[in-house]
C-alpha positions in Angstrom: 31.1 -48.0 -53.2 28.3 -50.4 -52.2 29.4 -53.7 -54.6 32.7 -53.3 -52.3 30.6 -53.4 -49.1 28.2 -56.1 -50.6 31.8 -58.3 -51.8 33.0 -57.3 -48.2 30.1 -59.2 -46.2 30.1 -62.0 -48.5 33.8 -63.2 -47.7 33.5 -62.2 -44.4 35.1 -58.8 -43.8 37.4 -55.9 -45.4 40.5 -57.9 -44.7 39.4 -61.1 -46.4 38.1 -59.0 -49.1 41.3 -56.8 -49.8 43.5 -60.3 -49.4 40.9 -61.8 -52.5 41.3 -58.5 -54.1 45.2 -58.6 -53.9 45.2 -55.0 -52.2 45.7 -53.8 -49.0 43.6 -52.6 -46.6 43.9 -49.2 -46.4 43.7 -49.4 -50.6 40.2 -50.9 -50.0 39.2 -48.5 -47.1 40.1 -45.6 -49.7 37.9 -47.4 -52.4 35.0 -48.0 -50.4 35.2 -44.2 -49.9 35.0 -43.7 -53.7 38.6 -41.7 -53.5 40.0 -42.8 -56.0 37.3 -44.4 -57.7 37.7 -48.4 -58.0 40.0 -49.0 -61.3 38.4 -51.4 -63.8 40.0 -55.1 -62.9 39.6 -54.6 -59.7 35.9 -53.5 -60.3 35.2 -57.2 -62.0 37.1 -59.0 -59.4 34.9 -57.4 -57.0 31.5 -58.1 -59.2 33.0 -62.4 -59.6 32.7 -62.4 -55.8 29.3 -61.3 -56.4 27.9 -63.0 -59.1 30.0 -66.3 -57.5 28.2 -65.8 -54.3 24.4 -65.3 -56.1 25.2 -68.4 -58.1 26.3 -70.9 -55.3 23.0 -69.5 -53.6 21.1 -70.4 -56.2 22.5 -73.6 -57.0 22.0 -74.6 -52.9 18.8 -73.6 -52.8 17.2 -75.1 -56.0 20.1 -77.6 -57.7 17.3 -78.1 -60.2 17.1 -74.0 -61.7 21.1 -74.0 -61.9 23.7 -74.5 -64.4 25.9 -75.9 -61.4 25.5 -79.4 -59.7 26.9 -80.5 -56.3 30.5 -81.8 -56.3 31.5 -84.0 -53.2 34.9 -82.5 -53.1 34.6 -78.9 -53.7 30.8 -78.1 -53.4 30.1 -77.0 -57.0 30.7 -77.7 -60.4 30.1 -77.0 -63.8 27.4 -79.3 -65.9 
């Protein structure tokens, strides 16, 4: 399943991926396979890393085209 592989490289590997996911790894090595297919709430906890990722880009790049400012302690918050 690509968003798995996408999720996977944006926190840095299978293992950190399966740990955010709350499965194991050979769970996630079966999903990414597509056997069994990815249930549902593990489907959006997969497409949050995503869209979290895309949105922190976003706000780095161009602070001024974001909902989300800066925060000195945690890097970004909500307006």
């Amino acid at each position: 399943m690509q968003l798995l592989k996408v999720a996977s490289d944006m926190v840095g590997g299978d293992e950190a991926l399966a740990e955010r996911l709350g499965i194991g790894q050979a769970a996630l090595a079966r999903y990414i396979a597509d056997s069994p297919p990815l249930p549902d709430p593990l489907l959006l906890r997969a497409v949050d890393i995503v869209l979290d990722d895309r949105r922190y880009r976003v706000a780095v790049a161009d602070p001024s085209t974001s909902s989300f400012r800066r925060h000195p302690s945690d890097g970004l918050a909500n307006d």
